[in-house]
C-alpha positions as CSV (number, residue, x, y, z in Angstrom):
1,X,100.7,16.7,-65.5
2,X,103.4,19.1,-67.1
3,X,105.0,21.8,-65.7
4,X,106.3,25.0,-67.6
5,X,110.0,26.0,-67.0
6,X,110.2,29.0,-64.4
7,X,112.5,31.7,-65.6
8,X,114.8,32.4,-62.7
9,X,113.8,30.0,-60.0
10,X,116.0,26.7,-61.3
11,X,118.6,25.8,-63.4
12,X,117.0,23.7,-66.3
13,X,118.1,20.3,-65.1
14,X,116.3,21.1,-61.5
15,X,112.9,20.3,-64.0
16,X,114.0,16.5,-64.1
17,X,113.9,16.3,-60.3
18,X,110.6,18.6,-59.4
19,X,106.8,18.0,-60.1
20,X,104.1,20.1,-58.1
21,X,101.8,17.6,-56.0
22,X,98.2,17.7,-56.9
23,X,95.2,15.4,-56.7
24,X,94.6,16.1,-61.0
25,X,97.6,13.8,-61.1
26,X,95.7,10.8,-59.7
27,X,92.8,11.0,-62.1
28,X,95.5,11.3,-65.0
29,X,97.5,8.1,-63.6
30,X,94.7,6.0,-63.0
31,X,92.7,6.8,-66.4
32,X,95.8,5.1,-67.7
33,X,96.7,2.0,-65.0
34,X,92.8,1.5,-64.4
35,X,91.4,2.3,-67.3
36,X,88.6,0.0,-67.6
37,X,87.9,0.4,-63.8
38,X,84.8,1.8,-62.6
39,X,85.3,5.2,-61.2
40,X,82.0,5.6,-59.9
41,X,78.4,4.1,-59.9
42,X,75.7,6.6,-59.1
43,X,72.2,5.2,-59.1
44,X,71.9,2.9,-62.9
45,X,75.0,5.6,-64.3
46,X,79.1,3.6,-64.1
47,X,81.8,5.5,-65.4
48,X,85.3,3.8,-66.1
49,X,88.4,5.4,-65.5
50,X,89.0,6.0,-68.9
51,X,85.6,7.7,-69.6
52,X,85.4,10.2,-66.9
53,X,88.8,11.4,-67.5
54,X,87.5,12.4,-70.6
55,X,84.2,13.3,-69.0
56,X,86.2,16.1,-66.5
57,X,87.9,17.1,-69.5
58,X,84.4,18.2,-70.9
59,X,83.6,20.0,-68.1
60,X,86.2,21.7,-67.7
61,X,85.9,23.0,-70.9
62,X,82.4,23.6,-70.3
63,X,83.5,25.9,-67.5
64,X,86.1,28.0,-69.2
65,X,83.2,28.6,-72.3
66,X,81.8,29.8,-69.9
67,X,84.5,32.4,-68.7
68,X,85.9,30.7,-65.8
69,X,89.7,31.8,-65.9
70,X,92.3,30.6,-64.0
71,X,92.4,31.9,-59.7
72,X,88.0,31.9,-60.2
73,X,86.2,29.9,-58.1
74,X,83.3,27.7,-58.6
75,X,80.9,26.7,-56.9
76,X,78.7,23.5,-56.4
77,X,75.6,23.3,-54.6
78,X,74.7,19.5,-55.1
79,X,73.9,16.3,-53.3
80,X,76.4,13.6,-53.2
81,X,76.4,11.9,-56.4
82,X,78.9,11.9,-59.8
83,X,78.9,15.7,-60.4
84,X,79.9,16.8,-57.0
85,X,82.7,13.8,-57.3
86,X,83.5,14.9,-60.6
87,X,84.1,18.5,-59.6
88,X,86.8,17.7,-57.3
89,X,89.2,16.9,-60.9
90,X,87.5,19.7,-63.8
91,X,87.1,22.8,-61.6
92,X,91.0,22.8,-60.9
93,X,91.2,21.3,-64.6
94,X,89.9,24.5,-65.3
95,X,92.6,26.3,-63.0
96,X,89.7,27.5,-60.7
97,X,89.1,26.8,-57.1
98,X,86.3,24.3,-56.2
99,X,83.6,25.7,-53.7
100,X,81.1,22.7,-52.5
101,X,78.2,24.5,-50.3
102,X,76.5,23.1,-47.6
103,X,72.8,21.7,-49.6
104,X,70.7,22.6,-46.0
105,X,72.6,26.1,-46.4
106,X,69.6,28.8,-46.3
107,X,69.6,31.5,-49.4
108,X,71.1,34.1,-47.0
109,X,74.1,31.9,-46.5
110,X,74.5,30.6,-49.9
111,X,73.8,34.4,-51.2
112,X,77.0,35.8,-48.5
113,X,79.6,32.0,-49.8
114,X,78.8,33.4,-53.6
115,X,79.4,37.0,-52.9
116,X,82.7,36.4,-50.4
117,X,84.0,34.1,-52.8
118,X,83.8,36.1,-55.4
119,X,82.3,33.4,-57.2
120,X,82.2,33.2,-61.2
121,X,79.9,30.3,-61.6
122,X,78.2,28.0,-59.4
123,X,76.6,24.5,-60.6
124,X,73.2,23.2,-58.6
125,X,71.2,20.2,-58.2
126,X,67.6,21.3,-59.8
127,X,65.9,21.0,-56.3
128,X,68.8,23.2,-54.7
129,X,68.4,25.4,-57.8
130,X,65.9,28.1,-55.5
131,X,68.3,28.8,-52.8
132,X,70.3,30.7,-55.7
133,X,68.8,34.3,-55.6
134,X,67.3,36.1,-58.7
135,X,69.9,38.4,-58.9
136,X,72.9,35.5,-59.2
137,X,71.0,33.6,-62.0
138,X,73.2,34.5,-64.4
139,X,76.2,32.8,-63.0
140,X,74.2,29.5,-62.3
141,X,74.4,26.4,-63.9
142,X,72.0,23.6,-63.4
143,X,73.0,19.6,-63.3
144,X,70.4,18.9,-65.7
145,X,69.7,16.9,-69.2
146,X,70.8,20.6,-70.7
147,X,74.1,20.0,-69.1
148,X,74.8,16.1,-70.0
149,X,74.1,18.0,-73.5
150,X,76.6,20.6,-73.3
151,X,79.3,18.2,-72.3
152,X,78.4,15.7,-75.0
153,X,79.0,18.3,-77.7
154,X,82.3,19.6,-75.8
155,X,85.5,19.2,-77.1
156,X,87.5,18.5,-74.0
157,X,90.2,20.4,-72.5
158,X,94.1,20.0,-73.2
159,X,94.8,17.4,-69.6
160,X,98.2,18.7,-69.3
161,X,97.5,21.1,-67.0
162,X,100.0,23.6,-66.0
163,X,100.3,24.3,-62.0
164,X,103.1,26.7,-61.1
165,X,102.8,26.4,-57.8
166,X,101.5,23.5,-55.6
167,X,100.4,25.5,-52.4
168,X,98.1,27.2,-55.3
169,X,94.2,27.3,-53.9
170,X,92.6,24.2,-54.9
171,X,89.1,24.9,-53.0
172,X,87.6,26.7,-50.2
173,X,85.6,25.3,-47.5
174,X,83.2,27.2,-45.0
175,X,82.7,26.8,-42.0
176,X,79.7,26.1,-40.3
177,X,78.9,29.3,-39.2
178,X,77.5,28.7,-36.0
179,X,78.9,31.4,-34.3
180,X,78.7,33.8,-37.2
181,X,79.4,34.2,-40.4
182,X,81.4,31.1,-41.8
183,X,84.8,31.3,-42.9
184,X,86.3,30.4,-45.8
185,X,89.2,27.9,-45.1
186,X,91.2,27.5,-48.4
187,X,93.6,24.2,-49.2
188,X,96.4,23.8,-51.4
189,X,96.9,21.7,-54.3
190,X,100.1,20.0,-51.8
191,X,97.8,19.5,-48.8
192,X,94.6,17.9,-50.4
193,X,97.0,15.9,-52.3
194,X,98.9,14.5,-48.7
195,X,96.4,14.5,-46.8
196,X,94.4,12.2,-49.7
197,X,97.4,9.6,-49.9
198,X,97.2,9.5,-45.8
199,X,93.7,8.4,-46.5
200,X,94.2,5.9,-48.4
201,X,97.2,4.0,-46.5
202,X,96.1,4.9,-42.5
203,X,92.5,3.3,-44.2
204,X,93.6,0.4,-46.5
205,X,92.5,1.6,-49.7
206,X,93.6,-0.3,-52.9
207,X,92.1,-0.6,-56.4
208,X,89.9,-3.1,-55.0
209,X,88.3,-1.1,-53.0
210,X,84.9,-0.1,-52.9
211,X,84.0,3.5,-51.1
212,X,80.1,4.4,-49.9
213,X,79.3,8.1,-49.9
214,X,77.7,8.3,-46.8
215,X,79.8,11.4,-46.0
216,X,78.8,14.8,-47.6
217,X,81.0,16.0,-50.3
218,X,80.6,19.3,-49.1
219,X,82.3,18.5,-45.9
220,X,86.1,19.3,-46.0
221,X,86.0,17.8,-49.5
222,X,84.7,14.7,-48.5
223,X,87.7,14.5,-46.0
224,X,89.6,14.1,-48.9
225,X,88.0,10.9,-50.0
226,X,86.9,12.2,-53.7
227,X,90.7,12.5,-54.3
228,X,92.1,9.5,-52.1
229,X,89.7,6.7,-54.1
230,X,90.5,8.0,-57.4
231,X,94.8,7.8,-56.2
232,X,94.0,3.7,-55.3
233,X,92.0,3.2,-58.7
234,X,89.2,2.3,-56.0
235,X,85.2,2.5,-57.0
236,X,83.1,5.2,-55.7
237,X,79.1,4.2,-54.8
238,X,77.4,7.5,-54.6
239,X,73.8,7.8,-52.5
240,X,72.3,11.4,-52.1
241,X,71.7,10.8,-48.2
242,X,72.4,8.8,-45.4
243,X,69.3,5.6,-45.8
244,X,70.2,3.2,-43.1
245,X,68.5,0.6,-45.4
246,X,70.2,1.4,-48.1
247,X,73.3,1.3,-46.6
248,X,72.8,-2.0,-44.5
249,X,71.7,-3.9,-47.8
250,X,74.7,-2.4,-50.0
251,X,77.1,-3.4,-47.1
252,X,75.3,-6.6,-46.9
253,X,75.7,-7.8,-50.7
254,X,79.7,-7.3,-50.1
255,X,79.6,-4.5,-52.6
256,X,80.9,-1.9,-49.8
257,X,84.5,-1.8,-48.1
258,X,84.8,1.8,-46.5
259,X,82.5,4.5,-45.5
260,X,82.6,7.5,-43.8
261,X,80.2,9.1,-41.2
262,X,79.8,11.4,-38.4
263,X,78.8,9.2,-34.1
264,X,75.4,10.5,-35.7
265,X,75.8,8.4,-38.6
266,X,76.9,5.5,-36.7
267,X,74.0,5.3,-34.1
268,X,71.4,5.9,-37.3
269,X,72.8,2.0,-38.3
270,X,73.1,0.7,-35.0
271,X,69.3,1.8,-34.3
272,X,68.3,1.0,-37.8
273,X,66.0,-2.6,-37.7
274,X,67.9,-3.8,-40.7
275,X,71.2,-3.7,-38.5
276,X,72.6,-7.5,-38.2
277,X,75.8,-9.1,-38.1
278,X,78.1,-8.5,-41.7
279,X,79.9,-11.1,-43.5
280,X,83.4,-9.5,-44.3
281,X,84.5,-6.6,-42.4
282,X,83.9,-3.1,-43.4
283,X,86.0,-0.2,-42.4
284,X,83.9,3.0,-40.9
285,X,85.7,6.0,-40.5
286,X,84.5,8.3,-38.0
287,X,85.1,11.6,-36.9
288,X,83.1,15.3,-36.3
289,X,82.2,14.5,-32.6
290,X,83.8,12.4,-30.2
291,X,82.5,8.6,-30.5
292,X,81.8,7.1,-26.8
293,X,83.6,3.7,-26.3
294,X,80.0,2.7,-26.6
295,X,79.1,3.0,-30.1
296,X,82.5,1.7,-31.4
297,X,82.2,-1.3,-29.6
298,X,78.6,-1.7,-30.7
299,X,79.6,-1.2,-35.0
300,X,82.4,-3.6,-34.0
301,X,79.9,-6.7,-32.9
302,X,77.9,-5.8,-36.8
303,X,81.3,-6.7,-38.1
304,X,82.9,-3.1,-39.0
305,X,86.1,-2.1,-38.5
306,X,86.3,1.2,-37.1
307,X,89.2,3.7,-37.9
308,X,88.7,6.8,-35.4
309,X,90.3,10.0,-36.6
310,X,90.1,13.3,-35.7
311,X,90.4,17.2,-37.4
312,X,89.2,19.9,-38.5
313,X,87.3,22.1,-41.5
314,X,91.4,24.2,-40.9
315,X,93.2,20.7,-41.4
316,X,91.6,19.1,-44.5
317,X,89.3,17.3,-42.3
318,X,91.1,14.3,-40.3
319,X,94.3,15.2,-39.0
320,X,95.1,12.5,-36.7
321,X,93.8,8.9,-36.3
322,X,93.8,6.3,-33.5
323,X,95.8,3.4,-34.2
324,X,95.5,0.7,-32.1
325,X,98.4,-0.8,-29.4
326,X,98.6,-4.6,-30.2
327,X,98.8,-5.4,-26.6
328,X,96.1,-3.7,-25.2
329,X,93.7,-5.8,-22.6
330,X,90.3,-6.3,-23.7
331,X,88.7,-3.3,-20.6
332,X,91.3,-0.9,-21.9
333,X,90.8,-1.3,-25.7
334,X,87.3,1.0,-26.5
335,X,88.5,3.5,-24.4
336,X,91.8,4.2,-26.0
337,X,89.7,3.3,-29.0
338,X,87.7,6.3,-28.4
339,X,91.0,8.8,-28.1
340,X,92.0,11.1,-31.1
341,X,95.2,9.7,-31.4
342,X,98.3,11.4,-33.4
343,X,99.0,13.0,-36.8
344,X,98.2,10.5,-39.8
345,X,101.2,9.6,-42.0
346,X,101.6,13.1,-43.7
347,X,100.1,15.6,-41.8
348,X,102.6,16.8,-39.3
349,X,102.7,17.5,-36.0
350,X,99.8,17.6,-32.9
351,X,100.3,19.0,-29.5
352,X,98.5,20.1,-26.4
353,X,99.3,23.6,-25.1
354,X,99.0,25.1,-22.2
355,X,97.5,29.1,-21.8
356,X,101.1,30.2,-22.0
357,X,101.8,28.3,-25.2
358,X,103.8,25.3,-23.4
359,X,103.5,21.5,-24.1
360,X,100.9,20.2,-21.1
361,X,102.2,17.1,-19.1
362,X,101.7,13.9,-21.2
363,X,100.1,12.6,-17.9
364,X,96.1,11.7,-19.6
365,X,95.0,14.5,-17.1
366,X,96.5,18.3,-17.3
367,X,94.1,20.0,-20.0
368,X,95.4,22.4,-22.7
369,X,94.4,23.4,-26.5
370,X,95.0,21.1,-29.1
371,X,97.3,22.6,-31.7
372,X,99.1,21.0,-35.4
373,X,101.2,22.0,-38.2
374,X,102.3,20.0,-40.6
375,X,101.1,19.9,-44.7
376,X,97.7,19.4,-43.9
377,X,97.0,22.8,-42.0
378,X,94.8,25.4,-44.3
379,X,96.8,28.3,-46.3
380,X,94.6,31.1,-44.7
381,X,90.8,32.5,-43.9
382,X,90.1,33.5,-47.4
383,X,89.8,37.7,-46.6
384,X,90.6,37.6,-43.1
385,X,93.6,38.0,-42.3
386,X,92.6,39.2,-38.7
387,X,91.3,36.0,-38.0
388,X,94.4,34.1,-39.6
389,X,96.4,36.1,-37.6
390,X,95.1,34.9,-34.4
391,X,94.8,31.1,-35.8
392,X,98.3,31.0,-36.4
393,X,99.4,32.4,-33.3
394,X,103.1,31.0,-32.4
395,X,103.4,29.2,-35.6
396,X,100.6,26.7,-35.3
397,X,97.5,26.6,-35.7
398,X,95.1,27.2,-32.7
399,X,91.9,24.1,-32.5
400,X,89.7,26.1,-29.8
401,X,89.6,22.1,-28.8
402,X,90.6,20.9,-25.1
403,X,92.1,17.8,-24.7
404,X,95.2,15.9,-22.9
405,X,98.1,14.3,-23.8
406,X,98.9,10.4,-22.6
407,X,101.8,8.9,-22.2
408,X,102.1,7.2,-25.0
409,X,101.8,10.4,-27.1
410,X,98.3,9.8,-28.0
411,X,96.0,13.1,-27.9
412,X,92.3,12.7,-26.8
413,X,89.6,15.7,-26.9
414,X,87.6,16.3,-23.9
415,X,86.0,19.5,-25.1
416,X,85.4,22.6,-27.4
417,X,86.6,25.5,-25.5
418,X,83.4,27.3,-25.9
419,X,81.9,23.8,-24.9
420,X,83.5,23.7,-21.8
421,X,81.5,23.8,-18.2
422,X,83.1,25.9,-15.2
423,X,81.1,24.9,-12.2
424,X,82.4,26.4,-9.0
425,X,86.1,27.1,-10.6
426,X,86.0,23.8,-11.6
427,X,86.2,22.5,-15.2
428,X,84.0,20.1,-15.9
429,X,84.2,18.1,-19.7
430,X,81.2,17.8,-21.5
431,X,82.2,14.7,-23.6
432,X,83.4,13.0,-20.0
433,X,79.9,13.7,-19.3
434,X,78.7,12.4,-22.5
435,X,80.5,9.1,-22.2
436,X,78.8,8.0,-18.7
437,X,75.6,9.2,-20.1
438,X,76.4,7.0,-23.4
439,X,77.0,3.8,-21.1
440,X,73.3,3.8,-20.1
441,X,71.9,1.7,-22.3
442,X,68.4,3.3,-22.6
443,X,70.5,6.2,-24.1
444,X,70.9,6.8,-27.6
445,X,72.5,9.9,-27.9
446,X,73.3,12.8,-25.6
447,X,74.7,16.2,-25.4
448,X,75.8,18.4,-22.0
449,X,75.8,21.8,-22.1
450,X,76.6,24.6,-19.4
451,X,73.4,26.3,-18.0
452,X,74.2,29.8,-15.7
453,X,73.5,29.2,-12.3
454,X,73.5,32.4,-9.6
455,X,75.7,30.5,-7.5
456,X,77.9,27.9,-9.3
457,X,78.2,30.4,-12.1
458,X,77.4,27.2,-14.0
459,X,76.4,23.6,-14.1
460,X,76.0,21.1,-16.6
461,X,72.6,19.9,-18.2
462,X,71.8,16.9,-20.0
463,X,70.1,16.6,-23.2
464,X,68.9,12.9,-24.4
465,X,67.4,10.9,-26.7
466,X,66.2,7.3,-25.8
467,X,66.3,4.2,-27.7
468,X,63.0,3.0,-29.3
469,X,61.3,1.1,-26.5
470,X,63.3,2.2,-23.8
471,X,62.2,4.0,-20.6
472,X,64.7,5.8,-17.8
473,X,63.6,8.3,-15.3
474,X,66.2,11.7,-15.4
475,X,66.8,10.6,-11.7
476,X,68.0,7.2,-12.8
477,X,70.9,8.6,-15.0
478,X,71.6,11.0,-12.7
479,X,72.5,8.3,-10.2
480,X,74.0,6.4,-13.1
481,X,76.6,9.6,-13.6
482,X,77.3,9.4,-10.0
483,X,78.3,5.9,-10.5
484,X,80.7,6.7,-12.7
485,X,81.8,10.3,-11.9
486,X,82.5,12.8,-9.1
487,X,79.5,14.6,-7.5
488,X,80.0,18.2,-9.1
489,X,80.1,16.7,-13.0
490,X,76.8,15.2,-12.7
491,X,73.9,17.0,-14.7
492,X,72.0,19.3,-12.5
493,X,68.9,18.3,-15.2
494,X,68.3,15.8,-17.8
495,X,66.2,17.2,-20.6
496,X,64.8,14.2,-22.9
497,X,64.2,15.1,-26.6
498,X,65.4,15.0,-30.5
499,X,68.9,16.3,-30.5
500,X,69.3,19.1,-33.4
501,X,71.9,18.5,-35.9
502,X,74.2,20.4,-38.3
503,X,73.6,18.3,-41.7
504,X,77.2,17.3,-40.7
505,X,75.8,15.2,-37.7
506,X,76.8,18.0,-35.5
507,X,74.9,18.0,-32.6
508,X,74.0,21.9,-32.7
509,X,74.9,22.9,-28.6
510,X,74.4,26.1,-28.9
511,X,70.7,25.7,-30.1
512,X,70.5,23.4,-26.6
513,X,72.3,25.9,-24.5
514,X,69.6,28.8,-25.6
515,X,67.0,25.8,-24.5
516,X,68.7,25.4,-21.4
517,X,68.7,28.7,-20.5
518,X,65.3,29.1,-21.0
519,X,64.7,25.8,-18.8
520,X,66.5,27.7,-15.5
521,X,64.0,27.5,-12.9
């Protein structure tokens, strides 16, 4: 990538020493070191590295015939496969700003992303296409044979690229929403492209490396994972959604060396019947809940290598990541398995703070607010500066996660704040909770929410799902809990059904809270 000389700013020979970091520049190294590589294989369809250069080229042409100009923003509405991977390179080819929409988004939400946004085009899988109202047709492009046209007769764009500045807006993620109206969380060209290189070393990505989008795209961008295969010269295997069989065979054949996925995704393989021991390792990265020692330890016996790491939509998605002690004894290693851990290799710093903004005691038990800053922290809340504001307070940026420091520096979350159960002035951790519950092995997932109670104020309830075949009484894992845990964190109730998930793999608490409410007798 070239850069244009900047009147004023530096004397010309300051040019021989400065070029703006950006993920374009990994596409355009590797279409030249790996050319004949394949990029990405989606369904019967490879691309080298040397073709879908060119091929982003095209689109990104393709986009500014269409009058996308530089600062725009673009959105994509699509399943995982080679359009949504290709985006992450010809929107900012393009000089726009890549927005990838949640697919389960409702026409309400994906009407208020296009409007906020101030969108200028947005590009849809045909099926998706209906969620785009009437009235927005006219910015909508479909991922369709009329689109492989276009391209074809495209002439593509210039690569060379000129960025001015590398905390420019690369894309903007939203939030989930669950509280309200979801927030647009904008990254910088310098973040994705630090937070993508962390990816690739904290997870051993090289050029022979083969990566399995099991993890939406739309998620954080992928965690960064369209940019950080593409920096390695790695291979990209692209499935729409998450089909354990699908999953177990490609992992199976030795195809598959790193995946992503949410606890969810995890206990979906470890349930599934084609689940079995692997061949070669595979490293699973996990993150968007808390994993219980449990479910590492049972991807671990199938032969996966499991990287836990931790953030947010505000950090890029993973912020920190557990690395392992080397002397650890073999009781102690899933649990500090199961901690957050510290800041990967670029991203900066991680802390917990108490209510008056000071470090907590690195003692594994005083609770505060998990806070970073570093290059991987979000430029702002696109049109909200209220809510930035308040993010930011004290120069770093605010979780709304509770955790505790240990003393060896490692962080480990023990609850959303919102998440968090007061019983009798008490605070009781839902994911502590969680973990016992986990244990049982009847259990297949769980979830502990707060239920008001006239005297306690409140007290936690349990929500779970059993294993196929498996039978417990709630009074069993009650007395399990009690086992494991003081008296006053047991679950007053144990509630047995499907748990509702965000199409993250979020379980969605405060659709259970509303339940348990409603269960108060």
């Amino acid at each position: 990538m070239s850069v244009e000389p900047r009147a004023h700013e530096h004397p010309p020979m300051m040019l021989a020493n400065e070029e703006p970091l950006t993920p374009l520049n990994f596409l355009e190294r590797s279409q030249r070191v790996h050319a004949d590589r394949i990029v990405v294989q989606d369904g019967d369809v490879t691309f080298t590295y040397a073709q879908w250069h060119e091929r982003a080229r095209r689109l990104a042409q393709v986009l500014l015939d269409r009058g996308v100009r530089t600062g725009d923003r673009v959105g994509v509405l699509a399943w995982n496969g080679e359009m949504s991977l290709l985006s992450h390179y010809a929107v900012p080819m393009a000089g726009a700003q890549l927005v990838q929409i949640n697919v389960r988004s409702n026409p309400e939400d994906v009407a208020y992303i296009m409007a906020h946004s101030t969108m200028r085009l947005i590009l849809t899988s045909p099926d998706l296409a209906s969620l785009v109202s009437p009235e927005q047709r006219g910015r909508h492009v479909r991922i369709d044979a009329a689109l492989e046209s276009e391209l074809s007769a495209t002439t593509p764009v210039h690569a060379n690229v000129v960025l001015r500045d590398e905390r420019s807006p690369i894309s903007v993620n939203y939030t989930s929403g669950t509280t309200g109206r979801p927030k647009g969380v904008v990254y910088h060209h310098r973040g994705a492209y630090l937070n993508s290189l962390a990816m690739a070393l904290d997870h051993g990505l090289t050029a022979s490396s083969t990566y399995l989008w099991t993890l939406p795209m739309f998620h954080c961008n992928g965690w960064c994972f369209p940019w950080a295969t593409v920096a390695v010269g790695a291979r990209n295997i692209s499935i729409p959604k998450v089909d354990p069989a699908v999953v177990w065979e490609l992992c199976s054949q030795g195809e598959v060396t790193h995946l992503c996925g949410a606890p969810t995704v995890l206990s979906m393989l470890a349930e599934s019947h084609h689940a079995h021991r692997l061949d070669q390792k595979v490293r699973l990265v996990t993150a968007g809940a808390a994993p219980s020692p449990t479910i590492i330890g049972k991807m671990e016996s199938f032969g996966f290598e499991v990287d836990h790491v931790y953030g947010l939509t505000e950090t890029y998605g993973p912020f920190t990541v557990n690395v392992e002690p080397s002397n650890l004894a073999p009781d102690q290693r899933l649990l500090q398995r199961s901690r957050q851990g510290d800041a990967n290799l670029t991203a900066g710093l991680v802390d917990v703070w108490d209510e008056s903004g000071q470090a907590v005691p690195a003692d594994g038990a005083t609770l505060g607010e998990i806070v970073m800053r570093g290059n991987v922290v979000m430029t702002e809340y696109l049109h909200d500066l209220e809510a930035t504001r308040d993010a930011f307070r004290g120069g770093w940026f605010h979780s709304g996660d509770l955790g505790v420091k240990h003393p060896n520096g490692q962080i480990e979350l023990r609850d959303r704040l919102k998440d968090l159960v007061i019983s009798g002035g008490e605070n009781i951790s839902t994911v502590e909770v969680e973990r016992v519950l986990s244990s049982h092995p009847a259990v297949l997932e769980c979830a502990v929410v707060a239920r008001p109670d006239a005297h306690w104020g409140e007290v936690p309830v349990a929500f779970v799902s059993l294993r196929v075949g498996a039978h417990v009484t709630a009074e069993e894992l009650v007395t399990h809990c009690r086992d494991h845990l003081a008296r006053y964190k047991c679950p007053r109730d144990v509630i047995f059904q499907d748990l509702p998930k965000s199409s993250t793999g979020k379980i969605l608490k405060s659709h259970l809270r509303r339940v348990a409410a409603e269960n108060n007798h």
